[in-house]
C-alpha positions as CSV (number, residue, x, y, z in Angstrom):
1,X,11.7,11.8,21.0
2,X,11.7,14.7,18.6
3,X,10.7,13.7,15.3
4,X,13.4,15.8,13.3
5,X,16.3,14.6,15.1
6,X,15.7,11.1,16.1
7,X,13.3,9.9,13.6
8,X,13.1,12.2,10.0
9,X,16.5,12.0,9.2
10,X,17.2,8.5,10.3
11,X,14.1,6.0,9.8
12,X,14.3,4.8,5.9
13,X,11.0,3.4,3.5
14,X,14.0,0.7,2.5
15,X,14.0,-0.6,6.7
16,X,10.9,-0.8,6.9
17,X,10.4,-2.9,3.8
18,X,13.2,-5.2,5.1
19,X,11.6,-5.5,8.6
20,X,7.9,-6.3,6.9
21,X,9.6,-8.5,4.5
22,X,11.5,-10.2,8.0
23,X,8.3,-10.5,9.7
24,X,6.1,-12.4,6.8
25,X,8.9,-14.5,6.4
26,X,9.6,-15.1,9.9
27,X,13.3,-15.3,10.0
28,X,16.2,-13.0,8.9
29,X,18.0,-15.0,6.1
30,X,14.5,-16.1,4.5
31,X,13.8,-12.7,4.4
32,X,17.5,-11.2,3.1
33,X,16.8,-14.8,0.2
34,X,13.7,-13.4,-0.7
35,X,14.9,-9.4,-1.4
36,X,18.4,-10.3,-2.6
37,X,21.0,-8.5,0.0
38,X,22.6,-10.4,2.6
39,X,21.6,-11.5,5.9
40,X,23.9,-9.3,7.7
41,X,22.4,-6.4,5.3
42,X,19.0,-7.2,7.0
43,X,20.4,-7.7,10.4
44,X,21.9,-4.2,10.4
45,X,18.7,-2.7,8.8
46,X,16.6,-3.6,12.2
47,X,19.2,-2.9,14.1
48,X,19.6,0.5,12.7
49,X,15.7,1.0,13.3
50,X,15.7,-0.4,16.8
51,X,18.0,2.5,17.8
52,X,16.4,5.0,16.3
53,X,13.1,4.3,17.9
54,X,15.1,3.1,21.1
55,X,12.4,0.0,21.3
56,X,12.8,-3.5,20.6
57,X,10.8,-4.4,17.1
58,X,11.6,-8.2,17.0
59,X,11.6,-10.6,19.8
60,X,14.0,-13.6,18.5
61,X,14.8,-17.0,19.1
62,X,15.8,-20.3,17.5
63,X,12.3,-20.8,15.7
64,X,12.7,-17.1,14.2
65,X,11.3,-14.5,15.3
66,X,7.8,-12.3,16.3
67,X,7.4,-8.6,16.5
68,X,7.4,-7.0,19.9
69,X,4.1,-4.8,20.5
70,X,6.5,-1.9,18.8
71,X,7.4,-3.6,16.1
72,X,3.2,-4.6,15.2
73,X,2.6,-0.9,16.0
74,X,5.6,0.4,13.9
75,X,4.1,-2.2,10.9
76,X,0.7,-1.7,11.1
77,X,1.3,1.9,10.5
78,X,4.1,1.4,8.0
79,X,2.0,-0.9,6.1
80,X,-0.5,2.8,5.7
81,X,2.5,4.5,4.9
82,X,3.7,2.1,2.0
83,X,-0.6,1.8,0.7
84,X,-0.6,5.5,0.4
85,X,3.4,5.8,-1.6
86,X,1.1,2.8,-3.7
87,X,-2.1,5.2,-4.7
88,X,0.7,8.2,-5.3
89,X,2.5,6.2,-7.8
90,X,-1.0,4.8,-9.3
91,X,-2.1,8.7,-9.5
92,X,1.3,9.4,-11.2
93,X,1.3,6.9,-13.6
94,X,-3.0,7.9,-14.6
95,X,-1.8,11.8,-15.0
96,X,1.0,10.7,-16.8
97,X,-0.7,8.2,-19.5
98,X,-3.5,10.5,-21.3
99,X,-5.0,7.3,-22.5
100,X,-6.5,6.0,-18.8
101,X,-8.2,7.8,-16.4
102,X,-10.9,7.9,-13.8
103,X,-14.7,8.7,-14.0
104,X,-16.5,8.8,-11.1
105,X,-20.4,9.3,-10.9
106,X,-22.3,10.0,-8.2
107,X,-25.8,9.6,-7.1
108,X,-28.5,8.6,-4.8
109,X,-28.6,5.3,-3.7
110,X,-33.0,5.4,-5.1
111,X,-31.9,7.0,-8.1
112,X,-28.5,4.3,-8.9
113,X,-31.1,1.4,-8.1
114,X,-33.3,2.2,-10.9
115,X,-30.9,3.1,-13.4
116,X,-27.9,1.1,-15.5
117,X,-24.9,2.6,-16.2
118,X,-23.8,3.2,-19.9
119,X,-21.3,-0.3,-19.9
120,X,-24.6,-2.3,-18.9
121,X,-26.4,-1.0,-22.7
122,X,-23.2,-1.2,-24.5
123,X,-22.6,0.4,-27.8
124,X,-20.5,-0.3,-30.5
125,X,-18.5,2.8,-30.8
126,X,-17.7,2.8,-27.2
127,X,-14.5,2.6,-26.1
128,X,-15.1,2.8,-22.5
129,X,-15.3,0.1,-20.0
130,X,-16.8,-0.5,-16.6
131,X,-13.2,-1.3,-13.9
132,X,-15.3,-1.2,-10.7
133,X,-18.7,-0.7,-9.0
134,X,-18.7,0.7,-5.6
135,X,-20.8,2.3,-2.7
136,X,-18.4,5.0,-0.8
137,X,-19.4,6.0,2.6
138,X,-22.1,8.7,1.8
139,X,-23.6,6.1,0.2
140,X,-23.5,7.6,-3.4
141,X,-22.7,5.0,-6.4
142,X,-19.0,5.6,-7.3
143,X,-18.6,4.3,-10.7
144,X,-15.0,4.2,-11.9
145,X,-14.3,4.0,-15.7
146,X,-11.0,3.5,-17.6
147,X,-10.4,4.3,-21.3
148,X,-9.6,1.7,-23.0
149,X,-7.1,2.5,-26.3
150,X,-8.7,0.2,-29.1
């Protein structure tokens, strides 16, 4: 299966949120209820994806249906594709408002122990605020501020 002509051109974000929002509903019609369209609208949306991939996503019966293997392969790396379109749009929307951003510190994990960041001694001309407190992989204190327009 070459990617360009079997998959780039034909597999769409718009399916694959229509076959996530089939499978956490667990039938068809709840799912085209819940998104607005119709059910043939959803129907023809797997369908469409099924043939492209040449796999069966959804195994289906009178009690609704269960993705195949494929289809749980297909959404478990869909649901990676839609959480990184999700940090795009959050790092849009931060460039794009001058008022918020992100602050990140980094230190030693001794060196973070022993010390309190500004938001913990706060002052009253500050307009930053504290939005969360994390330890990243290399083990360094990722502090994350936002600005806060007062």
């Amino acid at each position: 299966m070459q990617w360009k002509d079997r998959i780039g051109r034909r597999l769409k974000l718009q399916d694959m949120h229509i076959l996530l929002a089939t499978v956490e509903s667990g039938s068809m019609a709840r799912a085209a209820e819940q998104l607005a369209i119709s059910q043939p609208v959803v129907s023809r949306s797997i369908a469409s994806l099924e043939h492209t991939l040449g796999v069966r996503l959804l195994d289906r019966s009178r009690s609704g249906i269960e993705p195949t293997i494929y289809g749980r392969a297909l959404l478990a790396h869909g649901l990676a594709a839609f959480n990184e379109l999700k940090q795009g749009v959050k790092a849009i929307e931060s460039l794009a408002d001058p008022t918020t951003g992100e602050l990140r510190i980094g230190s030693t994990e001794p060196m973070a122990a022993g010390s309190k960041p500004p938001a913990q001694r706060p002052r009253q001309d500050s307009n930053l605020r504290p939005s969360d407190y994390k330890f990243d992989r290399s083990r360094a204190l990722t502090v994350a501020w936002a600005v806060a327009v007062l």
